[in-house]
C-alpha positions in Angstrom: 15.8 -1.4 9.4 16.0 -4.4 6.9 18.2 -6.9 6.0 18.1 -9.3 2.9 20.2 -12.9 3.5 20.7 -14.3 -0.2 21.9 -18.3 -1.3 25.5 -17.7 -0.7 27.6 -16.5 2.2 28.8 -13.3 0.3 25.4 -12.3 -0.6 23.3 -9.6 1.8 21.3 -6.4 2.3 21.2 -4.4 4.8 19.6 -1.0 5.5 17.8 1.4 7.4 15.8 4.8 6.7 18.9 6.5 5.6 21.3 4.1 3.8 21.6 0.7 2.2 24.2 -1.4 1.5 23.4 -4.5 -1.2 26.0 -7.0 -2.6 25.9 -9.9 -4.9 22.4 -9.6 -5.2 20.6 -12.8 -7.4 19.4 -11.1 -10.7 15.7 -10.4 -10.5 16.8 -8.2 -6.9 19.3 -7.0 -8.5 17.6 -5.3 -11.3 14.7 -3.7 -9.5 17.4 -2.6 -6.8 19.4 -0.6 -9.9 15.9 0.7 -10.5 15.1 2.2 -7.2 18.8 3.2 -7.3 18.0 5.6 -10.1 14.7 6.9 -8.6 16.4 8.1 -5.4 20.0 9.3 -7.2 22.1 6.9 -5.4 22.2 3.3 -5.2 22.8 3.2 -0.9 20.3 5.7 -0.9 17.8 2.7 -1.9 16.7 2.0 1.8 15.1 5.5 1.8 12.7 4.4 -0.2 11.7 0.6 1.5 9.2 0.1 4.2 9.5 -3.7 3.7 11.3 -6.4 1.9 10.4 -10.4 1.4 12.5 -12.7 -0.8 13.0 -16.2 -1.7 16.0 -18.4 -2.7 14.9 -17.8 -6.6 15.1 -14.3 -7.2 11.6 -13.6 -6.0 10.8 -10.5 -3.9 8.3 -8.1 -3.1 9.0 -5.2 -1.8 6.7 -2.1 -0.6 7.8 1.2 -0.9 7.4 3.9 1.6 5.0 5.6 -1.1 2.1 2.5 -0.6 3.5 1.2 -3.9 4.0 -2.9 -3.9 6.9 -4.0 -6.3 7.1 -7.8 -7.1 8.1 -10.0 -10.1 6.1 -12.2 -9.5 3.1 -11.2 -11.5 0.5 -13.9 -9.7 1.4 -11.9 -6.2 0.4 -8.6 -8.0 -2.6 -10.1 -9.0 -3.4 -11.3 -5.6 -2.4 -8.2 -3.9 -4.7 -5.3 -4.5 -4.9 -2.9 -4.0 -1.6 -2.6 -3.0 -2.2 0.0 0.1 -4.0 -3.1 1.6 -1.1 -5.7 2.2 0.3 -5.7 5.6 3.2 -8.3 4.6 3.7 -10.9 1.8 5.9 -13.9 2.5 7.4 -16.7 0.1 8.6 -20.4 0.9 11.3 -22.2 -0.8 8.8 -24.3 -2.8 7.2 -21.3 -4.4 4.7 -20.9 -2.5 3.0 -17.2 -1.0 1.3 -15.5 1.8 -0.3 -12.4 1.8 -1.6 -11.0 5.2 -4.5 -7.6 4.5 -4.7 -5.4 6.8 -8.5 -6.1 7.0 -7.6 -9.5 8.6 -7.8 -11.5 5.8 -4.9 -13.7 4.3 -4.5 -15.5 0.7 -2.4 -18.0 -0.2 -1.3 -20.1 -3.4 -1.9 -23.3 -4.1 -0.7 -26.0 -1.7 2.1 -27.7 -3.5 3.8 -24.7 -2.6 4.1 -25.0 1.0 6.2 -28.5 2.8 4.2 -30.4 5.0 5.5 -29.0 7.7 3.8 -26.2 7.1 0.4 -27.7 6.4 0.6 -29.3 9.3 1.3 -26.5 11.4 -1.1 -24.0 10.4 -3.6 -26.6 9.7 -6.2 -25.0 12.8 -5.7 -21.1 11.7 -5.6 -21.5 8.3 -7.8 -23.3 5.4 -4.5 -24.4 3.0 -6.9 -25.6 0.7 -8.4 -22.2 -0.3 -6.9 -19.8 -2.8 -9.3 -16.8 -2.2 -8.8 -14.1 0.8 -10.1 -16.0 4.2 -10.1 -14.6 8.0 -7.1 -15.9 9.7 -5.7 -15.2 13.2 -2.1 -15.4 11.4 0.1 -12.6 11.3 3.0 -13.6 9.9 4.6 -16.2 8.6 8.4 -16.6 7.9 10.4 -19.5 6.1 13.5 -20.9 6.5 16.5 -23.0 5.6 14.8 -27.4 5.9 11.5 -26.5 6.1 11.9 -24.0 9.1 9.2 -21.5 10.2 7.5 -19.5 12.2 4.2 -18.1 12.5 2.9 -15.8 14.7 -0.4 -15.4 15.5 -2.5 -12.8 16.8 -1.9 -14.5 20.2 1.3 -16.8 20.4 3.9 -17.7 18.2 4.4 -21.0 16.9 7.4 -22.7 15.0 8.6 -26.0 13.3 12.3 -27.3 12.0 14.0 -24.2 14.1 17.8 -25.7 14.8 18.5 -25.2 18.6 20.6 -21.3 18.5 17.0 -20.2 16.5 14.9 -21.9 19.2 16.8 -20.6 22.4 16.4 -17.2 20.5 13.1 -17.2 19.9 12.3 -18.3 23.6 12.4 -14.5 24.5 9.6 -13.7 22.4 7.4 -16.8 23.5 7.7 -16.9 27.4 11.1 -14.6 28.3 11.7 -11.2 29.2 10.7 -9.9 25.8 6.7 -11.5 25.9 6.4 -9.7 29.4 7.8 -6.3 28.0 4.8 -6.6 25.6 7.7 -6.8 22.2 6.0 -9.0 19.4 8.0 -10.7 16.3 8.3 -8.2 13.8 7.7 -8.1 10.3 11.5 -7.7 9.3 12.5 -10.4 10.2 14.7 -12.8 7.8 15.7 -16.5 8.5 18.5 -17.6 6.0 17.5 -19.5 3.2 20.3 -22.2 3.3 21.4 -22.4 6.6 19.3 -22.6 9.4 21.8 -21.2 12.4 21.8 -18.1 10.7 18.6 -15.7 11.4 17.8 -11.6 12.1 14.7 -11.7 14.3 13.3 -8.0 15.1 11.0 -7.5 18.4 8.7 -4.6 18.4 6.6 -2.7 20.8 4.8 0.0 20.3 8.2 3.0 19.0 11.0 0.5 20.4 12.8 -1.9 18.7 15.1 -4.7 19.3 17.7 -7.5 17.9 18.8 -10.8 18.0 20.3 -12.2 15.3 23.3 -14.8 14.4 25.0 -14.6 11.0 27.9 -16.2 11.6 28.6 -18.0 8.3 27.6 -14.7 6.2 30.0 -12.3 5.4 27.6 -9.4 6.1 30.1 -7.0 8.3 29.0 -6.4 11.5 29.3 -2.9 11.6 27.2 -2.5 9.0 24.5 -3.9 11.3 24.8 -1.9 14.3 25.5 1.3 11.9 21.7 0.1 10.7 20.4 -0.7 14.2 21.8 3.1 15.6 20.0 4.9 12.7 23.2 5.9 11.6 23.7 7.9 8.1 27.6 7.1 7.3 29.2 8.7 3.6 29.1 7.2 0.6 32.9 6.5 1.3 32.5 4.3 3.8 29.1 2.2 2.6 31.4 1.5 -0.7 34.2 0.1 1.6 31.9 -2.6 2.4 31.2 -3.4 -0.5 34.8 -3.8 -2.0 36.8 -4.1 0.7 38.1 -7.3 2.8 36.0 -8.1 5.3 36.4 -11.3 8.0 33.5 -11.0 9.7 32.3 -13.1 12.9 28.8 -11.4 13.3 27.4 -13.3 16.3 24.4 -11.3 18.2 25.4 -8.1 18.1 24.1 -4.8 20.2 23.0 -1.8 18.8 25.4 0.7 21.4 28.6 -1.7 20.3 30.4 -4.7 18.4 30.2 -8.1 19.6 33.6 -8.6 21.6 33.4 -12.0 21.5 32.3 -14.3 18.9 31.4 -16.9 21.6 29.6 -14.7 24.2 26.1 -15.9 25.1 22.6 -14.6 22.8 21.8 -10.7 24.2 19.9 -8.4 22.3 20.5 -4.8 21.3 19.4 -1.9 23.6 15.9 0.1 22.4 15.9 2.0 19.6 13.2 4.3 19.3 11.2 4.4 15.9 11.0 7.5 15.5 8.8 8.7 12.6 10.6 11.9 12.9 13.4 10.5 11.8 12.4 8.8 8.6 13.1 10.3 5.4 10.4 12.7 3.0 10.9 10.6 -0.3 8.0 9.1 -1.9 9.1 7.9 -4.7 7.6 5.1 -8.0 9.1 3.1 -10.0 7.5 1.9 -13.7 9.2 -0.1 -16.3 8.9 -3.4 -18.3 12.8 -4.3 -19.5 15.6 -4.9 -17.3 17.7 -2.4 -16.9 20.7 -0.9 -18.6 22.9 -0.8 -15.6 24.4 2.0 -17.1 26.1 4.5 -14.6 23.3 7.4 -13.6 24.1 10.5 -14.5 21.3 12.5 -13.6 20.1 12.9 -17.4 19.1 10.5 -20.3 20.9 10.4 -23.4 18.9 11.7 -26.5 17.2 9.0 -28.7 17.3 9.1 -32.2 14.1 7.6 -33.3 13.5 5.8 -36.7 11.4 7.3 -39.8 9.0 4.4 -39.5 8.3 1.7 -38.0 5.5 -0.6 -36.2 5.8 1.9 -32.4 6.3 5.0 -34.7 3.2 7.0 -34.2 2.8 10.1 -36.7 1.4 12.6 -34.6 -0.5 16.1 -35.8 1.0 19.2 -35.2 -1.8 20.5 -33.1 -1.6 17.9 -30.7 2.3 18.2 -30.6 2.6 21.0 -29.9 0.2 20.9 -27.0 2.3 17.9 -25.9 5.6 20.0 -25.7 3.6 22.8 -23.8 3.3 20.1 -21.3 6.4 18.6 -21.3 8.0 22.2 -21.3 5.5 23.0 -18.1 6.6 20.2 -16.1 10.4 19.9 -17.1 11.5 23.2 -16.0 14.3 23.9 -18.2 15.6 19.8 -17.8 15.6 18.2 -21.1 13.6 15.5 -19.5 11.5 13.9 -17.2 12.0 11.5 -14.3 10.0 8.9 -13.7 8.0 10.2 -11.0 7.3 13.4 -13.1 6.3 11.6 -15.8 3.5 9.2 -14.2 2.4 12.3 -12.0 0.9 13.8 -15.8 0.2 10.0 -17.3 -2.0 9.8 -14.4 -4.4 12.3 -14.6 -5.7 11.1 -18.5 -7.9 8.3 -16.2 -6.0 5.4 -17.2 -5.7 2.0 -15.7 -1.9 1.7 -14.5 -1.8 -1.9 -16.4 -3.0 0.5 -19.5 -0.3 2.9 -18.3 2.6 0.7 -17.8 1.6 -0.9 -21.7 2.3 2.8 -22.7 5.0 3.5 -20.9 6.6 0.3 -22.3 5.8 1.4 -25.7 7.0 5.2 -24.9 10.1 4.7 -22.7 12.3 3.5 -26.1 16.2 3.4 -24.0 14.5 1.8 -21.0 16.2 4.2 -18.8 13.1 5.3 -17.0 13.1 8.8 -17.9 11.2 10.6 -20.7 12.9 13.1 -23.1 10.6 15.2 -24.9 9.7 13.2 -28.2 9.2 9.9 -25.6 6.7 12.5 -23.6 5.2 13.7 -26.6 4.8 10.3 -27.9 3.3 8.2 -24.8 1.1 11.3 -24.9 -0.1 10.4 -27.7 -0.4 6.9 -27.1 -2.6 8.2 -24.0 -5.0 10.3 -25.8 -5.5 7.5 -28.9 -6.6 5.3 -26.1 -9.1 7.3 -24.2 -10.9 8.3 -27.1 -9.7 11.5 -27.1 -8.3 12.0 -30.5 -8.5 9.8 -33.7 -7.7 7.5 -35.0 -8.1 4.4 -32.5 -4.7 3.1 -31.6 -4.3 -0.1 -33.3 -3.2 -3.8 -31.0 0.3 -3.1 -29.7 2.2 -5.9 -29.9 2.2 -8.7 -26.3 5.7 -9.0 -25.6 5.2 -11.6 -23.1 6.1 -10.3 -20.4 4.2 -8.0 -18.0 5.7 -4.6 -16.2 6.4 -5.9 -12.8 5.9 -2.5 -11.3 3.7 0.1 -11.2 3.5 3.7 -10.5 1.2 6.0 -8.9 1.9 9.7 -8.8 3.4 11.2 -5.3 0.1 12.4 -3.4 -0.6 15.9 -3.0 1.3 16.6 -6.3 -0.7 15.2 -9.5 -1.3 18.4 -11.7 -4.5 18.5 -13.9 -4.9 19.2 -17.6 -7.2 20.1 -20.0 -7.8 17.1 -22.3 -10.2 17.4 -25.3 -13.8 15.9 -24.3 -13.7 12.2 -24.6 -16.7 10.3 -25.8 -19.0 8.6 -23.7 -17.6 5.2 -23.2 -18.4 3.2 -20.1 -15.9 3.0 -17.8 -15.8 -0.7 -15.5 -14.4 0.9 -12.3 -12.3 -1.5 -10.4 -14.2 -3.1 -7.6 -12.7 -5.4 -5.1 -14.7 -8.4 -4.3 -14.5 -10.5 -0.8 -15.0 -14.2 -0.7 -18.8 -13.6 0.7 -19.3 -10.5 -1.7 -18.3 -7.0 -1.7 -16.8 -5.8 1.3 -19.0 -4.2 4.6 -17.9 -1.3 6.4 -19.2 -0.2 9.4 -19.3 3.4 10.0 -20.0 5.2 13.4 -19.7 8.5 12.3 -21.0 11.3 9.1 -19.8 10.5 5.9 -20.4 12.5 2.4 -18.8 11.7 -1.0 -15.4 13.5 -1.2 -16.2 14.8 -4.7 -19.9 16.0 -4.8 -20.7 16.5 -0.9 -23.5 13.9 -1.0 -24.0 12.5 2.2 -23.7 9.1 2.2 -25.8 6.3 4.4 -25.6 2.8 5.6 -27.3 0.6 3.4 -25.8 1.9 0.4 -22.8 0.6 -1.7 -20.3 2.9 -2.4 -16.4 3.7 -3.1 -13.5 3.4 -0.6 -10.2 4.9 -1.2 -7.6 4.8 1.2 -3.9 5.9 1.4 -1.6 6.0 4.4 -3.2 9.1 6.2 -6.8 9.4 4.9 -10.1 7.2 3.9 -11.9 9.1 1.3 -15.8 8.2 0.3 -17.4 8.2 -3.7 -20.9 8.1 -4.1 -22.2 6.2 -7.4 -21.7 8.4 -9.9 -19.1 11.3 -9.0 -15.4 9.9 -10.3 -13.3 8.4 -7.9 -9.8 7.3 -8.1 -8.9 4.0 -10.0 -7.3 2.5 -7.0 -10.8 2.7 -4.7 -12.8 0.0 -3.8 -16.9 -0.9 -3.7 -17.8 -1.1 -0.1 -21.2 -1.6 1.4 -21.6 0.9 4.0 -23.7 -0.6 7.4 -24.1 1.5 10.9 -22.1 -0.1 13.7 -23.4 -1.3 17.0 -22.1 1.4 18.7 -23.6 4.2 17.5 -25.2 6.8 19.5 -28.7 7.5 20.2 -30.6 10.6 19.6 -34.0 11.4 21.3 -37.0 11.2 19.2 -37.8 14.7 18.1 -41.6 15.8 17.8 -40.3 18.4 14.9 -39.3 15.5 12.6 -36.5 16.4 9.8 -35.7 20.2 9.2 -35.3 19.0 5.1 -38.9 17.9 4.7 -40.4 18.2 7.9 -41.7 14.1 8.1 -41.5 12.3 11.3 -37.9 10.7 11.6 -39.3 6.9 13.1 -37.6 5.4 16.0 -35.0 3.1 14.7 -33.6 5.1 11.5 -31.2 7.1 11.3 -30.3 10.5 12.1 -27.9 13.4 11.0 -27.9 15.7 13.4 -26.2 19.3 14.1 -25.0 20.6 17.5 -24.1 24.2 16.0 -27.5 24.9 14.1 -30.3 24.9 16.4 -32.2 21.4 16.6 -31.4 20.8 13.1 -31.8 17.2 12.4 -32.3 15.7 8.9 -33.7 12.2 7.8 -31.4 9.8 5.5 -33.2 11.3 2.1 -32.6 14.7 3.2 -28.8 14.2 4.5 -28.3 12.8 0.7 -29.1 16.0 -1.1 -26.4 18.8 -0.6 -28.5 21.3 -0.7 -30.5 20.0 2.7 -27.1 20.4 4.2 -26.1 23.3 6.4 -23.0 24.4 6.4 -21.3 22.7 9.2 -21.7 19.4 7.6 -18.3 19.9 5.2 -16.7 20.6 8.3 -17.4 17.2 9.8 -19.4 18.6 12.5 -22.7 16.6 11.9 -23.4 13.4 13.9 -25.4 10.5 12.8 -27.4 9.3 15.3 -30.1 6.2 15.5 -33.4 7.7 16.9 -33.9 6.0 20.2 -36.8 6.6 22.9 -38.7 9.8 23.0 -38.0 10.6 26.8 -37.9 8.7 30.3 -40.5 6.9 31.9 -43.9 6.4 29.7 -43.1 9.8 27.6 -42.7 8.0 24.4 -46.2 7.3 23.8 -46.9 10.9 24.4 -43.8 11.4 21.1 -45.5 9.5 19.0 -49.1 10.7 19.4 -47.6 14.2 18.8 -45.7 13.5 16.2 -48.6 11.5 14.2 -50.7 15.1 15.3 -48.0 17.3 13.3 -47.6 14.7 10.8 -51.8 15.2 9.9 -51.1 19.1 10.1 -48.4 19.3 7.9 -50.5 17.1 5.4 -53.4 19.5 5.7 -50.9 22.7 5.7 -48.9 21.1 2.6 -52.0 19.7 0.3 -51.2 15.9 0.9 -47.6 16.2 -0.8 
């Protein structure tokens, strides 16, 4: 579950995997909440779609979606953050400042004069404030509060500064109480109010159990919404709206999942476990892409028809070949609807090889109510827009207009789903694929086990530098030259210490029959009979048998020919077959 506490008493979120409830919302959260609102059919249906949520007292949020999308205004986060299936959490202070934890163990922040000095001097032995680049740190998490509050946790402990004395007596559960024994650790969830420092929702996880503490006294964020949140409850739409416009007195102490607080004044307890069960959370993946604010127009499940004008500077005149191709399209993935959602849309935009800052520029241009749904002559015209770019038809698109101000999401199609078309043959033009850089260079990955690119079958080695892609339930490996997705990273791959051994073979590699040395690698099969190829040879498909694409190849480091004095005896042998197989082959 999350919960959102805004500026002003009568201004919360709260939600879980199967509902949400949001009011008086500051306008920037209020916006991209109408948004995901849309996307899912149903404004309380929003907390289907949100794995986490940050804020700050501005407006600011980021917020990542159960589909490994990140959603932020705050374009310099965006920056920071890529790619976006790499952030573990992202935090803001009051000052303006950020923190972004990777799930590689590094963190980023911005620049000092966003952080009090409480902070600087609190982190100042895990964390270099100074430096604006990713750097290891031990921290976790961080979370900001009302007067400078905070706490950090750390991969070992948790520390905290300017915590009034309910937050601290709270906290001591989770530092050396009955909480720190059970093995629960501070989760990322957890929200300290921005103006008032007694009120706080602190989650404790371990492992698929989950508990509460939290003290909202002063907010008017009805209790029973909480513990309808905290039971994984799924009330009607009925009753979520009944929160939101009816009178409410609420005296939300700490509250237990299994009841209602029966009196305001009774002592801190926290709620009983709730399992997270992952069988329990929703199937929607959905995206989100759009540049203007919203409409808030009531959703209605289909866009109104746009008239478009004769001319005009975004009026593209389009040939009836092409068209007509783009209606095929549009008619193909429609279904009968007179439009396209959002997620429909971006699942075609997608495959034309685009950047998604490209693609949102388009779909700025393209998407003319704002409403984030395409109607045929928006389709067939971002289409266009597509194909101009790439090179694929003529002639080039002209500069489109900078309106100022960036799309502050962007969309990815659901995986599993992106269809493929036929686009005309596009020029060669060379293509900068996106590579992320470390502080100390590109990025090492140590690898213990067979790896071949995902789109040729190329085996791939350590030593060489190659792309990394990487969603929720899969890491997928490009060689050099095969295409990869726009999201993957350059990685150079190294073997890890633990490895296994294989004993030196005196038949050398079954590709090209050399000696395999002791110290190099080895890929080696158990189902083919003492098949065993060199690093060359495990690079060229064709080498390959065919229990490699199955994963069943090891790589191995070549260790010691045999016990005792026996690896003399290997080598001798082998140097013998390597002068025979000279003779027998000519020299080559």
């Amino acid at each position: 579950m999350f919960v959102y506490l805004g500026t002003s008493e009568d201004s919360w979120v709260v939600g879980n995997d199967y509902f949400s409830v949001a009011k008086n919302l500051p306008g920037p959260l209020q916006q991209i909440w109408d948004r995901l609102g849309n996307a899912c059919g149903h404004v309380n249906k929003v907390g289907t779609l949100i794995s986490w949520l940050s804020t700050a007292p501005d407006g600011t949020y980021a917020i990542m979606t159960k589909g490994g999308e990140l959603l932020s205004n705050r374009q310099d986060v965006l920056a920071a953050a890529q790619p976006a299936t790499s952030i573990d959490h992202i935090s803001f202070s009051s000052l303006g400042g950020y923190f972004i934890r990777f799930n590689d163990g590094t963190v980023q922040i911005s620049h000092p004069s966003g952080f009090s000095n409480t902070f600087h001097h609190l982190v100042s032995q895990y964390l270099d404030t100074s430096c604006q680049t990713r750097q290891y740190s031990p921290i976790r998490d961080i979370f900001f509060g009302a007067k400078d509050a905070v706490i950090v946790r750390t991969e070992r402990e948790l520390i905290s500064a300017m915590l009034s004395q309910s937050l601290q007596t709270s906290l001591q559960a989770l530092t050396n109480g009955e909480l720190k024994s059970a093995g629960f650790v501070l989760g990322r969830n957890t929200v300290l109010c921005p103006c008032d420092p007694d009120q706080y929702f602190l989650e404790a996880v371990s492992g698929t159990r989950s508990k509460h503490l939290y003290q909202m006294l002063a907010t008017k964020l009805p209790d029973q919404l909480v513990v309808m949140a905290m039971e994984k409850q799924s009330p009607s739409d009925d009753v979520l709206n009944s929160f939101i416009h009816g009178p409410f007195n609420n005296k939300l102490s700490v509250s237990s999942s299994t009841s209602p607080p029966q009196s305001q004044n009774r002592p801190s307890s926290f709620s009983g476990l709730s399992p997270l069960s992952s069988g329990g959370r929703s199937n929607h993946r959905h995206t989100i892409s759009y540049a203007a604010p919203p409409d808030n127009k009531p959703w209605n499940g289909a866009p109104p028809q746009v008239t478009y004008p004769a001319s005009g500077p975004t009026r593209q005149e389009i040939p009836p070949a092409a068209r007509q191709r783009y209606e095929a399209i549009f008619a193909n993935e429609a279904g009968g609807k007179p439009y396209l959602n959002g997620m429909e849309a971006a699942g075609v935009f997608m495959t034309s090889g685009l950047s998604r800052t490209d693609l949102a520029g388009i779909w700025d241009e393209a998407d003319r109510d704002r409403n984030g749904v395409f109607d045929r002559e928006e389709f067939v015209q971002a289409m266009w827009r597509i194909e101009l770019q790439t090179g694929r038809v003529s002639p080039p698109l002209p500069p489109r207009p900078w309106n100022g101000q960036a799309p502050m999401q962007q969309y990815q199609p659901p995986p599993g789903t992106t269809p493929t078309y036929n686009y005309p043959p596009a020029p060669y033009q060379p293509v900068q694929q996106p590579s992320y850089i470390q502080p100390q260079g590109i990025q090492t990955i140590e690898i213990l086990v067979a790896i071949r690119c995902k789109t040729c079958g190329a085996g791939l080695a350590p030593s060489e530098t190659v792309y990394r892609s990487t969603t929720h339930h899969t890491i997928d490996y490009f060689c050099q030259t095969c295409l990869r997705p726009p999201t993957s990273t350059q990685v150079h791959l190294t073997a890890g210490k633990d490895i296994p051994q294989r004993k030196r073979s005196s038949l050398g590699c079954s590709g090209c029959w050399k000696d395999i040395k002791k110290g190099k690698m080895v890929w080696h099969c158990n189902k083919c009979w003492d098949k065993d190829l060199c690093q060359k040879c495990w690079g060229k498909v064709k080498k390959q048998c065919k229990h490699a694409a199955s994963g069943q190849v090891a790589m191995m480091r070549v260790g010691k020919g045999g016990k005792g004095g026996d690896e003399d005896d290997d080598e001798l042998i082998a140097d013998v077959i390597d002068g025979v197989v000279s003779i027998a082959t000519g020299g080559l």
